[in-house]
C-alpha positions in Angstrom: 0.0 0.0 0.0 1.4 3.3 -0.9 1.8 6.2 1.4 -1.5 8.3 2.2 -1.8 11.8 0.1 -1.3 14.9 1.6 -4.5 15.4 2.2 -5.4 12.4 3.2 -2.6 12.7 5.9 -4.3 15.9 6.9 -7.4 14.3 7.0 -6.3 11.5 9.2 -4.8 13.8 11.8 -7.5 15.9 12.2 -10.1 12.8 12.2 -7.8 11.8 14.7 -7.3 14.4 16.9 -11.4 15.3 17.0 -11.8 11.5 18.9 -9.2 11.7 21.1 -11.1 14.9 22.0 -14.6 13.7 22.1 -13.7 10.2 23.8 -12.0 12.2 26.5 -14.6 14.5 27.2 -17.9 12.7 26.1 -19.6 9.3 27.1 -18.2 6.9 24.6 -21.2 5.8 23.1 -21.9 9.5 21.7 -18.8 9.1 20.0 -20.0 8.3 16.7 -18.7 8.1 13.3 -21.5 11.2 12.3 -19.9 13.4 15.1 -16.7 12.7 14.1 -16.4 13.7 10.8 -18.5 16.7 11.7 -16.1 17.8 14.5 -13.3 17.4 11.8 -15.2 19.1 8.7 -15.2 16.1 6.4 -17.3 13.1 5.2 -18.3 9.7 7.0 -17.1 8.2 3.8 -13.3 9.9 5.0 -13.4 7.8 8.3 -14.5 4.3 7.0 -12.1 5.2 3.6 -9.1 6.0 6.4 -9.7 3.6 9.2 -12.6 1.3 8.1 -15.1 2.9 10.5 -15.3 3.7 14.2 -13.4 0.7 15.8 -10.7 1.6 13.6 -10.6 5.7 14.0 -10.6 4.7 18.3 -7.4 2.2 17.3 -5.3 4.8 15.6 -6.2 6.8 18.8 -4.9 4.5 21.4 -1.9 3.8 19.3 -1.3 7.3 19.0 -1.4 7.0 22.9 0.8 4.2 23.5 3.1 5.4 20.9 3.6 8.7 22.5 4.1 7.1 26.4 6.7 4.7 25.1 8.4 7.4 24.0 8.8 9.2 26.7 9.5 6.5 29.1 12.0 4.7 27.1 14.0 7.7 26.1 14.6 7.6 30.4 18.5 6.7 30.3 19.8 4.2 33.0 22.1 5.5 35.5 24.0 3.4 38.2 21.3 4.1 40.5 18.4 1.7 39.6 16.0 3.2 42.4 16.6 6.6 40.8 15.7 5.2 37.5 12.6 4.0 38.7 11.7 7.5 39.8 13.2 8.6 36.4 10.3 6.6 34.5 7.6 7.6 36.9 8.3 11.5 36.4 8.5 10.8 32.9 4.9 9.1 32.7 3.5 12.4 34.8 5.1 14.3 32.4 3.7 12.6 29.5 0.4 12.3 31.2 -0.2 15.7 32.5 1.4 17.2 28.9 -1.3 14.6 27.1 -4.1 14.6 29.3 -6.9 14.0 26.3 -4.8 11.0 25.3 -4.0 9.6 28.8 -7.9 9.7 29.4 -8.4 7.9 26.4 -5.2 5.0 27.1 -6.5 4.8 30.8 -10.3 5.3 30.3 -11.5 2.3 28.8 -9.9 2.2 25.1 -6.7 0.6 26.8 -6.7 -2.5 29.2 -4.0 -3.7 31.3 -3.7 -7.9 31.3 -1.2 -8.7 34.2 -0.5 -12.0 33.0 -0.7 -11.2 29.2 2.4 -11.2 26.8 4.6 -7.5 26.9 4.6 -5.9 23.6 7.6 -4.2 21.9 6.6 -0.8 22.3 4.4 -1.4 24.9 4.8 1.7 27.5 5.0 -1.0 31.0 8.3 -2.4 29.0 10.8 -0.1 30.3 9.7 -0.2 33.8 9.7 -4.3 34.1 13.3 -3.9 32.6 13.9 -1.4 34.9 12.3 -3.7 38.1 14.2 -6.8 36.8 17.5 -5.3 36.9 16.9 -4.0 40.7 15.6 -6.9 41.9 18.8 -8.1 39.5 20.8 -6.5 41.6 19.2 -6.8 45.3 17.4 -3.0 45.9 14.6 -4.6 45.2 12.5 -7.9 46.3 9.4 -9.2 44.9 7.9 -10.3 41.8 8.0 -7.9 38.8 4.8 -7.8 38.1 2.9 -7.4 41.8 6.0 -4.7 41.9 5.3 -2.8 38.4 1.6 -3.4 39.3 2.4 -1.6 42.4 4.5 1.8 41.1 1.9 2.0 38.1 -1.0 2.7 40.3 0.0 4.8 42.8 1.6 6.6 38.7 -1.8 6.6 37.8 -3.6 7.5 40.8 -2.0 10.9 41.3 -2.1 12.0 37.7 -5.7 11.3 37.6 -6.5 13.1 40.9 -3.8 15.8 39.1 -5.6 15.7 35.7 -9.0 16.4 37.4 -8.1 19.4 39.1 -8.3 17.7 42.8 -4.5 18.8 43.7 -2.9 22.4 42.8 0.3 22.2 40.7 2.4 22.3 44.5 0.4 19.9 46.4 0.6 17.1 43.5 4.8 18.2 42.8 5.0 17.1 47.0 2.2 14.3 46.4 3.6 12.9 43.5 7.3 13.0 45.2 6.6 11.7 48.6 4.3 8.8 47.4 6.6 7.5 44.3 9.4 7.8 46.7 7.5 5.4 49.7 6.4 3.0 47.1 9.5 2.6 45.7 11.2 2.2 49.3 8.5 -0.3 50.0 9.6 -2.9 47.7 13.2 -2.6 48.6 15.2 -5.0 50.3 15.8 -4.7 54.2 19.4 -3.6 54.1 18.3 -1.0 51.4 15.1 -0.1 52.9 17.3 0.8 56.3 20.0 3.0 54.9 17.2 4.9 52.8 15.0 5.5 56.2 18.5 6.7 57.5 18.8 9.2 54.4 15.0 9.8 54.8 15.3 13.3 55.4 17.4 14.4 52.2 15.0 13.1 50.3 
């Protein structure tokens, strides 16, 4: 298949960019192809020409989504410190959240599911934090299972940019929020000689 025209790029993105809106911001089910291609000035025939109708438009969306939070989490570079990686990815999925907040409440708001025991894609945004949990476990700061521990990190993540996105926490309270709570998760999971010299440091934290 060759690549789309111009216009059809055009098209694409701003077919795109008018769901990611509306299935953020509206009940799902008064998402449909009609309002769309309203919202974006251009035909019904556009989206099931482009994506093959609505299950197809709401896929380029979520893969827009995933594509855009593996990006920023895996461009996180390792340091010799694997519990200040950790950190590392979890200010980097804020930052991507709160800097994409239409598309993090489309990933996280139905269109995206999270299967525990399913298979980890390439690109798939959890990727970098399981290699990031496997090499501190690896190397004894941490102790546990890597997925009860990435469980773990990714919903205290996702808690506090939700309460964040909604407007429950100013931009200070959610900075100390978002610090203090990553930081105690992460010290939770450590192993007891780590998790004593880090209560030591506690207070330069």
């Amino acid at each position: 298949m060759g690549r789309p025209k111009t216009n059809d790029h055009a098209v694409q993105e701003r077919l795109v960019a008018c769901a990611t809106e509306m299935l953020a911001t509206r009940p799902r089910e008064s998402v449909t192809v009609r309002a769309v291609a309203a919202a974006a000035e251009t035909s019904t025939t556009a989206v099931y020409s482009l994506f093959g109708g609505k299950d197809g438009l709401i896929g380029a969306v979520r893969d827009r989504a995933v594509a855009g939070l593996f990006q920023e989490v895996s461009a996180v570079p390792a340091s010799a410190d694997p519990l200040a990686d950790l950190y590392a990815l979890a200010v980097a999925y804020r930052r991507w959240g709160c800097g994409h907040s239409h598309l993090y409440t489309v990933l996280f708001g139905g269109v995206q599911s999270f299967d525990p025991s399913g298979e980890v894609g390439v690109n798939d945004p959890i990727r970098p934090l399981l290699a990031a949990i496997d090499r501190a476990v690896a190397e004894s700061v941490l102790a546990g299972e890597a997925t009860s521990i990435a469980l773990s990190i990714w919903a205290a993540m996702h808690g506090l940019v939700t309460l964040e996105l909604a407007g429950a926490l100013d931009a200070a309270t959610a900075e100390a929020a978002f610090r203090s709570t990553m930081h105690a998760v992460l010290r939770g999971w450590t192993t007891p000689e780590v998790f004593s010299s880090l209560r030591r440091a506690e207070p330069a934290l």
